[in-house]
N, C-alpha and C positions, 0 to 999 in steps of 0.2 A: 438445536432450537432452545431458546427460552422460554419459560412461562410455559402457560396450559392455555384452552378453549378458545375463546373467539378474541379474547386480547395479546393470543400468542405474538410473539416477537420474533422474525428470524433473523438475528445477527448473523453478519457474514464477515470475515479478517481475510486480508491478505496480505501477505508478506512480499517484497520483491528487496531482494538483494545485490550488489550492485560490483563488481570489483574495478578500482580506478588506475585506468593508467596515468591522469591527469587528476587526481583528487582535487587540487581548486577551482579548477573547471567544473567536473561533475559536481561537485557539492553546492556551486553557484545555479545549475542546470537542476539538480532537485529542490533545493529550498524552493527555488519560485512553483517549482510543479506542485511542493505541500501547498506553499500559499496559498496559489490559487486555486486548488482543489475541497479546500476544506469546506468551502463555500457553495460545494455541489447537492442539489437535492440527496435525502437519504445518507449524507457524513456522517457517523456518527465522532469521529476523531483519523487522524492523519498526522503519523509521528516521523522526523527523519532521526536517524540514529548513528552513530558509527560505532563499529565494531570494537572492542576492549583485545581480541583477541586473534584479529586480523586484520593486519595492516591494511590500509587502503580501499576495506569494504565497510560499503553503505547500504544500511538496511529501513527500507521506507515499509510501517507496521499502520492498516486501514484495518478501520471496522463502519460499516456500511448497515444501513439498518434492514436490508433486502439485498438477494441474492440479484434480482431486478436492478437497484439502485446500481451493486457493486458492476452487473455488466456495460447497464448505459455510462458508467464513468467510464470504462475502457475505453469507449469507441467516442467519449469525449475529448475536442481539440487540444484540450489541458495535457492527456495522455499520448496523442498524438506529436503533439510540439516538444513536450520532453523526449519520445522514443527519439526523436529526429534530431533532437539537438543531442543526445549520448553518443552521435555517430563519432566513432575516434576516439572516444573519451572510455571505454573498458575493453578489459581484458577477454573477455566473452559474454556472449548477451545475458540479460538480466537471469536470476531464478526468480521464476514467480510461483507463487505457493495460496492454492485457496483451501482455506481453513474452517472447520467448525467447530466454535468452542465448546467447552465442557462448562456446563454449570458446576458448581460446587452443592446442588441439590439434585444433580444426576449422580454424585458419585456415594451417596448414601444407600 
């Protein structure tokens, strides 16, 4: 968590990473899922990435400004539409990774 008292902040990040057996495909199939996503109550940013040090994997990096925000995205059609459209398109199902940052004034 960030911050102190009643203006606290809970950022939430998650990570899902992707391995392609169609990497043009899949890379077409998440762009649009950031697109559209970014625009969801509680965004606070939604990055697509690809890996430097493995071929073929794509790493989609969210930060959600509630732990609330990040689950109603899941179970939104945006999330939904892309699971469905990745059918065929990896290697094994996504990793998904939920995250809490560290401040850099926790670590003092």
């Amino acid at each position: 968590m960030v911050g102190s008292g009643a203006d606290e902040v809970q950022l939430t990040m998650v990570t899902m990473c992707f391995d392609a057996i169609d990497p043009d495909s899949l890379q077409s199939v998440l762009a649009r899922y950031v697109v559209l996503s970014r625009g969801h109550q509680g965004c606070r940013n939604i990055d697509l990435a690809l890996s430097s040090t493995a071929p073929d994997r794509f790493v989609i990096v969210q930060k959600w400004d509630s732990p609330d925000s990040q689950r109603a995205h899941f179970d939104s059609p945006e999330m939904v539409e892309m699971a469905r459209a990745c059918a065929g398109l990896l290697v094994h199902p996504p990793q998904i990774d939920l995250l809490e940052p560290i401040s850099a004034h926790d670590l003092g």
